[in-house]
N, CA and C of each residue as an Amber inpcrd file, in Angstrom:
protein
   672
 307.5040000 177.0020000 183.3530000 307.2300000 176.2430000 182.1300000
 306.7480000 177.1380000 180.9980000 306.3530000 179.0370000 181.1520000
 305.8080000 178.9850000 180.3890000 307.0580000 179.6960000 179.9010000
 308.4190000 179.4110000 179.4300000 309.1220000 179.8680000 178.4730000
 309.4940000 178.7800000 177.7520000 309.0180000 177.4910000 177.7490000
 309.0470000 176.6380000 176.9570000 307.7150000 177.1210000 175.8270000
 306.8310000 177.9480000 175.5040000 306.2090000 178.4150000 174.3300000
 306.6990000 178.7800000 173.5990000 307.5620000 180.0820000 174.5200000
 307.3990000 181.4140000 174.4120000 307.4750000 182.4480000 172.5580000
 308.1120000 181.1510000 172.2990000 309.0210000 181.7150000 170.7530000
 307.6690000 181.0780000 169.5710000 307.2460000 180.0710000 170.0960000
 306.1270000 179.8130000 169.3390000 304.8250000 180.7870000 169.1080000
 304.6380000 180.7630000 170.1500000 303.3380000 181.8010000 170.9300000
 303.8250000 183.0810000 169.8550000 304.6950000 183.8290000 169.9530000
 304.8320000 185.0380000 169.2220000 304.9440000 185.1070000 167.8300000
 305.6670000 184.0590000 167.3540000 305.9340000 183.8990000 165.8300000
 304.7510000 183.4530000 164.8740000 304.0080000 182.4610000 165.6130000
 303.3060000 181.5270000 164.8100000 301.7820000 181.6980000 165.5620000
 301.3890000 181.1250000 166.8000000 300.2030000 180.5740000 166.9370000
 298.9770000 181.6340000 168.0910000 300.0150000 182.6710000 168.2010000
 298.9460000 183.5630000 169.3550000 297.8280000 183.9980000 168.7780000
 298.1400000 184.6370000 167.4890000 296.8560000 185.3650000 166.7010000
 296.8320000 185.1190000 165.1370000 295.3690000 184.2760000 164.4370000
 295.3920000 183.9410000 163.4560000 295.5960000 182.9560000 162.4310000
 296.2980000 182.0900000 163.9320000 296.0590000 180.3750000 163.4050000
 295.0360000 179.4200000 163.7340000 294.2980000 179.6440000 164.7580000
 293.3830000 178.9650000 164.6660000 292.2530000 179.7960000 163.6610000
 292.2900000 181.3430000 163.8950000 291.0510000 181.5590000 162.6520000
 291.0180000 181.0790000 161.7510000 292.2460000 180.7180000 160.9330000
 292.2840000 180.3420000 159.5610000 292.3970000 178.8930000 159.5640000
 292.7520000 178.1910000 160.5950000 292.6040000 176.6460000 160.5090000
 291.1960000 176.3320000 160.7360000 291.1600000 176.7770000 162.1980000
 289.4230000 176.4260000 162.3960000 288.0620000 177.3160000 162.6310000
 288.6150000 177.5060000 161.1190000 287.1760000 178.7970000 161.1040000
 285.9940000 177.9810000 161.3610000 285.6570000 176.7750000 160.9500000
 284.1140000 176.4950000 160.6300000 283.8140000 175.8190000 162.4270000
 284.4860000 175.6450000 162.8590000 284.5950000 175.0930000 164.5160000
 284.5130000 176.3200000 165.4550000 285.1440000 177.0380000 165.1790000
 284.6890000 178.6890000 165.6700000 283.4970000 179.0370000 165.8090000
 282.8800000 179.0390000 164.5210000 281.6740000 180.0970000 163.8150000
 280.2480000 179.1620000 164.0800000 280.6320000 177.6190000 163.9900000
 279.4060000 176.7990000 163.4840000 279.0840000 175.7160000 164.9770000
 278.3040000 176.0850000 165.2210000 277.8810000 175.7190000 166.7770000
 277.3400000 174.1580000 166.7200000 276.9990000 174.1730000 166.1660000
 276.3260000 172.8490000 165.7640000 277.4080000 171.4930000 165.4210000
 278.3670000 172.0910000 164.3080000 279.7630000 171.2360000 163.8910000
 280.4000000 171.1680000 165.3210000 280.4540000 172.3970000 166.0450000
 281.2550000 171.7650000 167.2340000 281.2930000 170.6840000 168.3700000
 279.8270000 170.9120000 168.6720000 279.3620000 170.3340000 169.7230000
 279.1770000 168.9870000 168.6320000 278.9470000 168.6400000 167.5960000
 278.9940000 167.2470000 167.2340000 280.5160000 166.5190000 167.2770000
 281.3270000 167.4000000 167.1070000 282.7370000 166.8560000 167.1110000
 283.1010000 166.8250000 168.1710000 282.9030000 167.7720000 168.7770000
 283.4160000 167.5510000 170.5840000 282.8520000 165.8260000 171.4810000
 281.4060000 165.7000000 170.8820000 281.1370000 164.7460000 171.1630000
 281.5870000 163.0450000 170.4020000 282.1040000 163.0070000 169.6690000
 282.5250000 162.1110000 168.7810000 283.8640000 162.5040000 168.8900000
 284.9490000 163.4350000 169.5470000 286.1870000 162.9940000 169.4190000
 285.8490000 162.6790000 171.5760000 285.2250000 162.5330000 172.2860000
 284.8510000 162.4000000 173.5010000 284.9160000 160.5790000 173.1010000
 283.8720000 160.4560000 172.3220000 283.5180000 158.6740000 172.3490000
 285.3320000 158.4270000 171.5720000 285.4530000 159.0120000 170.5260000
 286.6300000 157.9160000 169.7100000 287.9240000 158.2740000 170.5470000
 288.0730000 158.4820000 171.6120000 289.2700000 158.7560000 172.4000000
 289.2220000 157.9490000 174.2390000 287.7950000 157.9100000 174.3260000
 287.8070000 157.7350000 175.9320000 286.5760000 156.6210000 176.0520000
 286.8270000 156.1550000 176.7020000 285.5430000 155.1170000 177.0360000
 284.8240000 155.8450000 178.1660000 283.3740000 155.3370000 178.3300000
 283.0670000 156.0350000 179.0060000 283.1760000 156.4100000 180.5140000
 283.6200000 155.3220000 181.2280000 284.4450000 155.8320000 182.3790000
 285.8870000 156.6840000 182.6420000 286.3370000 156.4510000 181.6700000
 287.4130000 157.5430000 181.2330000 286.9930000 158.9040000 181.3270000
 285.6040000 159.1930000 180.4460000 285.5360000 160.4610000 180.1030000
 284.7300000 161.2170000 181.2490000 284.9270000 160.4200000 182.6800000
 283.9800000 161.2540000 184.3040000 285.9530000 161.5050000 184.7960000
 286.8530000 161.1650000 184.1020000 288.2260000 161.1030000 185.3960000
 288.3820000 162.7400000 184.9770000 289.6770000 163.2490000 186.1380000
 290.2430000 164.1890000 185.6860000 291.3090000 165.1200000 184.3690000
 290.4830000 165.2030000 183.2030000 291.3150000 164.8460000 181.8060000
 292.1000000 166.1970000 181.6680000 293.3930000 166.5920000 181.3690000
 293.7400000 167.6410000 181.4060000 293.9470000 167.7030000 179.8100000
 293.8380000 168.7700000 178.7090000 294.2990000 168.6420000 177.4340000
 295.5330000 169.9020000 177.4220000 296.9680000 169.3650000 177.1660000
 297.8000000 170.1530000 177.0020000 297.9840000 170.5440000 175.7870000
 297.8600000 172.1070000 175.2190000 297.6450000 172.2710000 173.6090000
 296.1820000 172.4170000 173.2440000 295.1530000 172.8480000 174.1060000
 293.7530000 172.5190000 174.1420000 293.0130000 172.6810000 172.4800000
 293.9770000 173.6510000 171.8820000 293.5490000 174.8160000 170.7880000
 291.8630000 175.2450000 171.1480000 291.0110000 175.5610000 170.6010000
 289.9900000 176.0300000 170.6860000 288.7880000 175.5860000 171.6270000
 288.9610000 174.0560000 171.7760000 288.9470000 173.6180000 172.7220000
 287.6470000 172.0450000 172.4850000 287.7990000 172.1590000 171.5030000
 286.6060000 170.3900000 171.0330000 287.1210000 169.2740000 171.3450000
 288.2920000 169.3350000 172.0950000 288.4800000 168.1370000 172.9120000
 288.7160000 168.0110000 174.1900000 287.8130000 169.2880000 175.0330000
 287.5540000 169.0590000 176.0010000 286.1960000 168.9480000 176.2300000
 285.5080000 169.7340000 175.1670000 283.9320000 170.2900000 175.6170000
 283.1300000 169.4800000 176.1190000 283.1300000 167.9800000 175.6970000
 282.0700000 166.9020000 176.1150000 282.8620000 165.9130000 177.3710000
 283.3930000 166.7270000 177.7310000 283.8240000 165.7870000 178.8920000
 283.7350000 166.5330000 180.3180000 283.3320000 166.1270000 181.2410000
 282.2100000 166.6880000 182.0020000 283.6680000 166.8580000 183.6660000
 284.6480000 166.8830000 183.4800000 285.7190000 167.0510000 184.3650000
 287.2150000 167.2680000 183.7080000 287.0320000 168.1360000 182.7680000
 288.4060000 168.2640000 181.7250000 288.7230000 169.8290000 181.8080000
 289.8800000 169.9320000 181.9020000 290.4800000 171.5620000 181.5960000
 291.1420000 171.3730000 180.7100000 292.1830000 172.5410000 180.0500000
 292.7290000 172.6730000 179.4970000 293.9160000 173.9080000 179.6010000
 294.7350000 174.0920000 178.7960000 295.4760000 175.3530000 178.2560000
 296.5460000 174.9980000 176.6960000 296.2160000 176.6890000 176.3710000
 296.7530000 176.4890000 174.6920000 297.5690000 177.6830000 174.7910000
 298.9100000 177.2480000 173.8730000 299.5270000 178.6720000 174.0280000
 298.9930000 180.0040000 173.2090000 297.8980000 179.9910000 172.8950000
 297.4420000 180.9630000 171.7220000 296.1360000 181.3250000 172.4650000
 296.5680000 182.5810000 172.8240000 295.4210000 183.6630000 173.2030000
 294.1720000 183.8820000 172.8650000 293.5850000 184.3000000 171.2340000
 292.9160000 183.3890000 170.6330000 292.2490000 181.9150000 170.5920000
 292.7180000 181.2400000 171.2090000 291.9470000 180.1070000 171.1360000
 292.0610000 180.1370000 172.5640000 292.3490000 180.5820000 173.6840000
 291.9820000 180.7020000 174.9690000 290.4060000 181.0810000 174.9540000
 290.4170000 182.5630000 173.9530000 289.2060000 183.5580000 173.9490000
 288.3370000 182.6640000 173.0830000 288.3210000 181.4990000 172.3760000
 287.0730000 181.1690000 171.9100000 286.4620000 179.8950000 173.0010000
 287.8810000 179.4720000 173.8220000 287.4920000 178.6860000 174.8910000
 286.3990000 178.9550000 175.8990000 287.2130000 180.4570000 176.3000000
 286.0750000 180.9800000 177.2740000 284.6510000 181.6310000 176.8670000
 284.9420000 181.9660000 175.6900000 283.1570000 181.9900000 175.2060000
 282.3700000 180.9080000 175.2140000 283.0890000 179.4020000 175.7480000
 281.7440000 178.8440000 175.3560000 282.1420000 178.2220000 176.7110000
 282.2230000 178.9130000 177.7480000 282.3290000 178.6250000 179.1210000
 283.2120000 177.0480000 179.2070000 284.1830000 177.1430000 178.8800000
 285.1120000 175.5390000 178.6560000 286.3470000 176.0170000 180.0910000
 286.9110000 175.1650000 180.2920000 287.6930000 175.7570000 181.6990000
 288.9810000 175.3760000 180.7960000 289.8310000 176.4250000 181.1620000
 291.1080000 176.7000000 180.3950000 291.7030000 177.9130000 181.1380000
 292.6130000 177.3340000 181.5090000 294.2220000 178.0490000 181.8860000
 294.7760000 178.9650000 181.4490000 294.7910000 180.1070000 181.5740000
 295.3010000 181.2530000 180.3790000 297.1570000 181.4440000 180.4310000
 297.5310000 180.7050000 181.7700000 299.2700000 180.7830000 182.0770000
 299.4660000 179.1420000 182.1830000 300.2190000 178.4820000 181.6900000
 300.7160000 177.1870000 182.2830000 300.8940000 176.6850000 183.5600000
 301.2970000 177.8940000 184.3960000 302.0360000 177.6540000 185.5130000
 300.9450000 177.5860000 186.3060000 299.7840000 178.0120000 186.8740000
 298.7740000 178.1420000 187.0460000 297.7870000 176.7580000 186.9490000
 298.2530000 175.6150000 185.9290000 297.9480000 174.4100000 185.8310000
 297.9140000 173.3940000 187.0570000 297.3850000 172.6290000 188.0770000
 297.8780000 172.2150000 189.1390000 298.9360000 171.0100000 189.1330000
 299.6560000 170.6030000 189.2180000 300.5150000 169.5580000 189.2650000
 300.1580000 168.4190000 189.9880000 300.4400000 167.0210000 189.3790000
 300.2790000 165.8800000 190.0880000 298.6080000 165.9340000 190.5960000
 297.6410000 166.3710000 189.6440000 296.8410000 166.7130000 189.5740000
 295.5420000 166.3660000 188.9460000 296.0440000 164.8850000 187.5060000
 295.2460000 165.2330000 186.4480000 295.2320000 163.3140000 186.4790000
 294.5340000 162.4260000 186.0300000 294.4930000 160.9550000 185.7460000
 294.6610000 161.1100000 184.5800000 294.6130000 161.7000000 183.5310000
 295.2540000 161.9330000 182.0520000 295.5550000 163.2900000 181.7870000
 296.5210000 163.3880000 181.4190000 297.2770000 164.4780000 179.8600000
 296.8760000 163.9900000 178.8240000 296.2840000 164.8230000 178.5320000
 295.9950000 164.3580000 177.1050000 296.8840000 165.3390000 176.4100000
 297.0960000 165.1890000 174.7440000 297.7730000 165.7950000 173.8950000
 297.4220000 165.3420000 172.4280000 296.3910000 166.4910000 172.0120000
 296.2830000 166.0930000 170.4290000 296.5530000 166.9670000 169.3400000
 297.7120000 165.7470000 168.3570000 298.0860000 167.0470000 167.2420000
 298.6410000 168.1020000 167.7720000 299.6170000 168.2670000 168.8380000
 300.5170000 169.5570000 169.3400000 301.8670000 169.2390000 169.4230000
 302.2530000 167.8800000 169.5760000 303.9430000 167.3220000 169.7700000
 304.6670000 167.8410000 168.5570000 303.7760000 167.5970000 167.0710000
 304.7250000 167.8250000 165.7570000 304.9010000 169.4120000 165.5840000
 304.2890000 170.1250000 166.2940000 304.4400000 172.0850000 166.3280000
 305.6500000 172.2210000 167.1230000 306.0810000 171.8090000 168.1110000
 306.8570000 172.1860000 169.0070000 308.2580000 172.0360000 168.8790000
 309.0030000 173.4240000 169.0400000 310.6910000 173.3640000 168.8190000
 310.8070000 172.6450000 169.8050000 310.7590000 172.4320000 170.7130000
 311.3710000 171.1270000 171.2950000 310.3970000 170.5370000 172.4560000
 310.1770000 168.9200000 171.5480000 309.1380000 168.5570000 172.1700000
 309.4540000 167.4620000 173.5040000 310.9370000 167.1290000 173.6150000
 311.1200000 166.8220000 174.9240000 311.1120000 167.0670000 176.1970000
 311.4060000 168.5630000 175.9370000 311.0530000 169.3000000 177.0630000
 309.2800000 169.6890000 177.4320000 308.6800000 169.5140000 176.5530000
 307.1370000 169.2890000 176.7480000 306.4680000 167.9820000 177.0210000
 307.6420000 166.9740000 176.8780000 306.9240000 165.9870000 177.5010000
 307.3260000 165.4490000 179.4200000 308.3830000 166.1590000 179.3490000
 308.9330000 166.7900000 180.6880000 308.0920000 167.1530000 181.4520000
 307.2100000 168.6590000 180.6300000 306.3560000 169.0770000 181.6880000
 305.1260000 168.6320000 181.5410000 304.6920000 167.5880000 180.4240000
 303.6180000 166.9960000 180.7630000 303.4040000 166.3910000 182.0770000
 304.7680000 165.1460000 182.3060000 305.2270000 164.5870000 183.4890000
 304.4670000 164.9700000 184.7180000 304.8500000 166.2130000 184.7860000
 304.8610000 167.0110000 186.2960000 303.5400000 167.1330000 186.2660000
 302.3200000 166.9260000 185.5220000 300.8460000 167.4060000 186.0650000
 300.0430000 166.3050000 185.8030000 300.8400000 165.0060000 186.1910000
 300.3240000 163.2060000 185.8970000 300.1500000 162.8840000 187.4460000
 298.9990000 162.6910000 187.7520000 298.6300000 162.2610000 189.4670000
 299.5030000 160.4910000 188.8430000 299.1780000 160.5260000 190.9420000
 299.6780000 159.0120000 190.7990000 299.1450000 157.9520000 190.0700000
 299.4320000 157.4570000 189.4670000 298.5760000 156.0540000 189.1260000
 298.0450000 156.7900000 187.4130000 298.3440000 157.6540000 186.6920000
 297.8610000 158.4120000 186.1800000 298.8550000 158.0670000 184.8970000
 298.3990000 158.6120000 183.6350000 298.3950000 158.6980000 182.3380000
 298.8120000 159.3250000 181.6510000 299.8910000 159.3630000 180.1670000
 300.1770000 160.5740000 179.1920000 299.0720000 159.8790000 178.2080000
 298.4480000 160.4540000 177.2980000 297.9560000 159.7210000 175.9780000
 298.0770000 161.1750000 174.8940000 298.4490000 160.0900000 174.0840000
 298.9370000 161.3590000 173.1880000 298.3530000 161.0200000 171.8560000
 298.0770000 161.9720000 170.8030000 297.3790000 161.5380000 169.3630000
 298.7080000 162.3370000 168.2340000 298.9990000 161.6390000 167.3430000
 299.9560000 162.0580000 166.5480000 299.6820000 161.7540000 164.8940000
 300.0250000 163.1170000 164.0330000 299.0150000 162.7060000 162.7300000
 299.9700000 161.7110000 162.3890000 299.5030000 160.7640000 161.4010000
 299.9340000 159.8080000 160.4460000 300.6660000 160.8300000 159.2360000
 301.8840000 160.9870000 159.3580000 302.1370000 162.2650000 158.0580000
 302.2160000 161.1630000 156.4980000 301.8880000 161.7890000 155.7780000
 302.4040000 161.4080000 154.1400000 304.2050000 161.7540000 154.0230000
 304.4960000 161.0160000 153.3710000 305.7970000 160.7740000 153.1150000
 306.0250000 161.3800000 151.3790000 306.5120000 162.4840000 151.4110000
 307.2130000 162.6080000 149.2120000 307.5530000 164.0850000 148.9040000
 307.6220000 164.6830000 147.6790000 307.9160000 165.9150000 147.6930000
 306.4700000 167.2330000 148.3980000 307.0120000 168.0540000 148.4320000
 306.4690000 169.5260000 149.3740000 307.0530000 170.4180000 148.9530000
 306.2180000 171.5500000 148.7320000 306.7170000 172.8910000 148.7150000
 308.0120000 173.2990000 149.7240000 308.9130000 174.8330000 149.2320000
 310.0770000 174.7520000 149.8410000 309.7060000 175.5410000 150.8360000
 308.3630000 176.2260000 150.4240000 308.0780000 177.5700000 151.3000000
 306.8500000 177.0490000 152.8710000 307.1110000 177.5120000 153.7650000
 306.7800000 177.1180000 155.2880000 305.0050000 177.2960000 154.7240000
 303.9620000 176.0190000 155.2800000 302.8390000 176.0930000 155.1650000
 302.0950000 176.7280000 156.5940000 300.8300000 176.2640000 156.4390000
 300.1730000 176.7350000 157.7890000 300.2080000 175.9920000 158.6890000
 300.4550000 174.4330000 158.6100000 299.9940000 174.0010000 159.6310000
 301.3150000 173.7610000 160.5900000 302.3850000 173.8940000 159.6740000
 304.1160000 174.0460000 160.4930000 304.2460000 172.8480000 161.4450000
 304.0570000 171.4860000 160.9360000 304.7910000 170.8130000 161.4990000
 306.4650000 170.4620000 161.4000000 306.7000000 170.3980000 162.1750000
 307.9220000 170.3440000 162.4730000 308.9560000 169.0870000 162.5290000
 308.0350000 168.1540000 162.9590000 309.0060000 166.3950000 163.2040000
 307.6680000 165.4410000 162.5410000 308.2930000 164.3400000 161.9950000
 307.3540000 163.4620000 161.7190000 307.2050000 162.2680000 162.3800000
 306.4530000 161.7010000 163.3730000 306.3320000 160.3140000 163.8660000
 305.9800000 159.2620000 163.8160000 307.1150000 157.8390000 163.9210000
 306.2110000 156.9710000 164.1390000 306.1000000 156.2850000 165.4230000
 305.6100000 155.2230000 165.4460000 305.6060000 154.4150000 166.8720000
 307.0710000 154.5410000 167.2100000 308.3130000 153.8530000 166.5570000
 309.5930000 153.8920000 167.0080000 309.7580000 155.0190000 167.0200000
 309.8200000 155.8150000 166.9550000 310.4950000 157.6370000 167.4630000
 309.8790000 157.7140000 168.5760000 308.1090000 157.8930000 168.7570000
 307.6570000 158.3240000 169.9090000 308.0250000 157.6080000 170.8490000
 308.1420000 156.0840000 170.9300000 308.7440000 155.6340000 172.0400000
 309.7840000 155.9820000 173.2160000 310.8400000 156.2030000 171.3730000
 312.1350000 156.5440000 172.2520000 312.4080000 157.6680000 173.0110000
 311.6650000 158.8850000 172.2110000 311.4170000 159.7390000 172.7670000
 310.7100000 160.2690000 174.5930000 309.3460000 159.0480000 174.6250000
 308.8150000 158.7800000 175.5830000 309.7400000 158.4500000 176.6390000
 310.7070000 157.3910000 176.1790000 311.6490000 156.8470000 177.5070000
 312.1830000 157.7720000 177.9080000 312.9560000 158.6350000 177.0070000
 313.7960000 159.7230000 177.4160000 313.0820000 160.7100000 178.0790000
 312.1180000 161.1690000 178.3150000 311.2930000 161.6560000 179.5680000
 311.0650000 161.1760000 180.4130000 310.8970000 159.4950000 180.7360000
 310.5770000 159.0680000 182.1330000 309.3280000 158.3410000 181.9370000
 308.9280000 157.9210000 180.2300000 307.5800000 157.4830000 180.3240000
 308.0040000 155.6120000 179.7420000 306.4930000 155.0540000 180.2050000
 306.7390000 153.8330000 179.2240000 305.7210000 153.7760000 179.1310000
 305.7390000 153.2620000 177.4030000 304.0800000 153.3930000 176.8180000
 303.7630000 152.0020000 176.9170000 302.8110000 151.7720000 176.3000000
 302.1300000 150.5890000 177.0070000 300.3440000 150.2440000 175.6870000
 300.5920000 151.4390000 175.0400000 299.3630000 151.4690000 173.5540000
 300.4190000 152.0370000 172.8930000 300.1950000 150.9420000 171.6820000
 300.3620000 151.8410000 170.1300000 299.6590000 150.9150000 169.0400000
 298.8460000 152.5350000 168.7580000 297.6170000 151.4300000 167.7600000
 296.9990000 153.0640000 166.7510000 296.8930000 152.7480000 165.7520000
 296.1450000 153.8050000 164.6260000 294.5490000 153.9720000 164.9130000
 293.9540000 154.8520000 164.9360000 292.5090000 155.4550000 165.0110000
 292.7630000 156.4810000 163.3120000 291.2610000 155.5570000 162.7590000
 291.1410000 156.3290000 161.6980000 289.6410000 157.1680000 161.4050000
 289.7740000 158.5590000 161.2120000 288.6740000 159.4710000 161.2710000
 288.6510000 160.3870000 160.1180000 287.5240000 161.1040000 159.2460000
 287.5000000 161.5890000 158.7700000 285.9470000 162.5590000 158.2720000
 285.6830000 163.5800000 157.7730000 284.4600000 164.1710000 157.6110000
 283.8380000 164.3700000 158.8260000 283.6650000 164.8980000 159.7250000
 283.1400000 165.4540000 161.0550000 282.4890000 166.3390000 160.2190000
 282.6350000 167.3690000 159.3690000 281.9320000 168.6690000 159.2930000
 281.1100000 168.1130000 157.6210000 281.5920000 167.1590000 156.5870000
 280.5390000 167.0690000 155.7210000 279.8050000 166.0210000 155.8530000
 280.2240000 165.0260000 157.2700000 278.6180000 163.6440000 157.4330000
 277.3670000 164.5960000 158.1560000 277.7700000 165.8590000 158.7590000
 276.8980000 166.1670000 159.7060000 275.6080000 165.8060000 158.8110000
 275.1800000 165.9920000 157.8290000 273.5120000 165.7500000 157.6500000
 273.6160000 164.0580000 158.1480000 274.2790000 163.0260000 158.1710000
 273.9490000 162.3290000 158.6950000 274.0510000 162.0320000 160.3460000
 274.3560000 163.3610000 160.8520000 274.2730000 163.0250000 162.6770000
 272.4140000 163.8700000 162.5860000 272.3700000 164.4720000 161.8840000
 270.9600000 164.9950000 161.7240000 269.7640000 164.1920000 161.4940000
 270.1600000 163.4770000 160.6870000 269.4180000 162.3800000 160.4100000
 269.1100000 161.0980000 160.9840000 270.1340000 160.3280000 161.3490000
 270.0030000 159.2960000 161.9500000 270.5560000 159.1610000 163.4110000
 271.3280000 160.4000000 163.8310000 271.8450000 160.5880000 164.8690000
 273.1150000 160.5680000 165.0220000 273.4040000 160.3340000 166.9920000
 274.7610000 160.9080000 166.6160000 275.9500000 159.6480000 166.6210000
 275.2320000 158.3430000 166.9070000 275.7220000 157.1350000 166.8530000
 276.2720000 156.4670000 165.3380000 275.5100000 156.4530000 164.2790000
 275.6900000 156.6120000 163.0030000 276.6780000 157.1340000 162.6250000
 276.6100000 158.9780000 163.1150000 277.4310000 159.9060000 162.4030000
 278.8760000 159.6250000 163.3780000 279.0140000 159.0540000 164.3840000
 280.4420000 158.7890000 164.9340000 280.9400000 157.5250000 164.1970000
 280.3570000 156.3050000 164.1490000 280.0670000 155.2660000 162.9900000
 280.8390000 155.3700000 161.2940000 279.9860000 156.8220000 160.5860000
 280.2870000 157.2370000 159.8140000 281.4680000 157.8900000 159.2730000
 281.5430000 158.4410000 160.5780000 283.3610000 159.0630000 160.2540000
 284.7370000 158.4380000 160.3000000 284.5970000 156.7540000 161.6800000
 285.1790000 156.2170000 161.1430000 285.2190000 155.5590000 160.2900000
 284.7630000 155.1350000 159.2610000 284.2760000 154.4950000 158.2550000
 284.7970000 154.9380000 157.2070000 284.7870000 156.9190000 156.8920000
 285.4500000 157.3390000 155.8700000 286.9840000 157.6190000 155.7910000
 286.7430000 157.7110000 157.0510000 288.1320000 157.3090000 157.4510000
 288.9760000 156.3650000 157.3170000 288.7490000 155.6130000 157.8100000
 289.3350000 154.0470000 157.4430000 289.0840000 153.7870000 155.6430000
 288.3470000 154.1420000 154.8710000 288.2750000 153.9830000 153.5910000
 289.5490000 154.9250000 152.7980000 289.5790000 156.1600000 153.4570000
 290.5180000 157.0100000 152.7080000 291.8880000 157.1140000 153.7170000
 292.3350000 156.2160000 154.4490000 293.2360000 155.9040000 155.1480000
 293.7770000 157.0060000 156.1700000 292.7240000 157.8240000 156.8080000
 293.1510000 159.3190000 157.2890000 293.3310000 158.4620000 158.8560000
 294.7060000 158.4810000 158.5540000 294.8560000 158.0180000 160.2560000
 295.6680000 159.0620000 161.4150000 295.4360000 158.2530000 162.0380000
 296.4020000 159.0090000 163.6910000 296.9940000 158.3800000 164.6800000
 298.0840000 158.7120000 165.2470000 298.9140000 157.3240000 165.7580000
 298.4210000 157.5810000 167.5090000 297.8990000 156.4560000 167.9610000
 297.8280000 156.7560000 169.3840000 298.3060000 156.1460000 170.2640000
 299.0200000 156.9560000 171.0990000 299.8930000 156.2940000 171.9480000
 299.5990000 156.7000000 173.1190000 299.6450000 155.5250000 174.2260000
 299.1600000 155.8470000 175.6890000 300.6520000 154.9800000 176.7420000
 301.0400000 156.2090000 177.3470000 301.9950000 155.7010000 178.2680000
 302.2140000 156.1850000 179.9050000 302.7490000 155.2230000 180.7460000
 302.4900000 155.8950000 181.9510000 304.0300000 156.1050000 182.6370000
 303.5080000 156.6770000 183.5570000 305.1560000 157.4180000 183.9930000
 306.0370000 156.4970000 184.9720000 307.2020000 156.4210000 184.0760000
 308.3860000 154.8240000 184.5660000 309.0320000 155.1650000 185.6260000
């Protein structure tokens, strides 16, 4: 599986995309561990977040950190190495991942990067225990004109519920959620997780969220 990266990994995401995307999640210890914990609550209930959660695409790794039985792997070396500095369990080869192994795959914000994301939902497949889960998070894109020249964040396909579906079937999945989660400001409410805590400040973000319409499409499906 791991030459399904391989062309990504070298061109784009091994060294220097997460520095420049997530510098302040890197550097700022405090922003992390508040977001790690607030994308933990706005994704998993809390019996969810004791199962075996695997994150495919981990990037740096704030959506595994607060979950107390989660691994991961990212194709970018770099964000392996900021994984393992903060002692997070992460996979440095794919293959190495255990199979038929995991009660969720998770996948956030990594489907729209990928030259071809059918074949990644293929090998999501293969590391779904029985009785077990894909859930996937997908941005809400804006729709109008764009520059001609390639940005940083290089998405590649745009989704909605009808694409991911179809897409889903054609791997072997049937979903079973599709519903929007809206979030926003993790790193400028923090004076209010300081202040009033961290119930508020999870509170708070959806809130600005939902006001400035910053959504994300979430879809949860299990294997047909």
């Amino acid at each position: 599986m791991e030459s399904l990266v391989s062309g990504e990994k070298d061109r784009i995401y091994d060294r220097g995309y997460h520095s420049e995307r997530h510098v302040h999640l890197i550097h700022d210890h405090e922003y992390f561990w508040a977001r790690a914990k607030a994308s933990a609550d706005l994704y998993f209930s809390k019996q969810e977040q004791l199962k075996r959660i695997f994150e495919y695409g981990c990037g740096i790794g704030q959506g595994i950190a607060a979950l107390s039985n989660a691994a991961g792997w990212d194709v970018s070396s770099e964000a392996r190495e900021v994984c393992h500095s903060r002692n997070l369990r992460v996979y440095d080869i794919l293959e190495a991942v255990p199979r038929k192994a995991w009660d969720i795959v998770f996948c956030r914000h990594v489907l729209e990067h990928l030259e071809n994301p059918l074949e990644h939902l293929t090998a999501m497949k293969e590391l779904i225990a029985n009785g077990g889960e894909l859930f996937l998070v997908l941005p809400r894109e804006g729709h109008g004109t764009a520059p001609f020249l390639p940005d940083l964040n290089q998405h590649l396909f745009c989704w909605n519920f009808r694409t991911i579906n179809n897409l889903l079937a054609r791997a072997g999945f049937a979903p079973y959620v599709n519903q929007y989660e809206y979030v926003l400001g993790y790193r400028v409410l923090l004076p209010v997780r300081q202040w009033l805590g961290p119930g508020a400040y999870f509170w708070a973000t959806r809130f600005i969220g939902f006001l400035k319409r910053n959504g994300e499409l979430i879809v949860r499906a299990r294997v047909s």
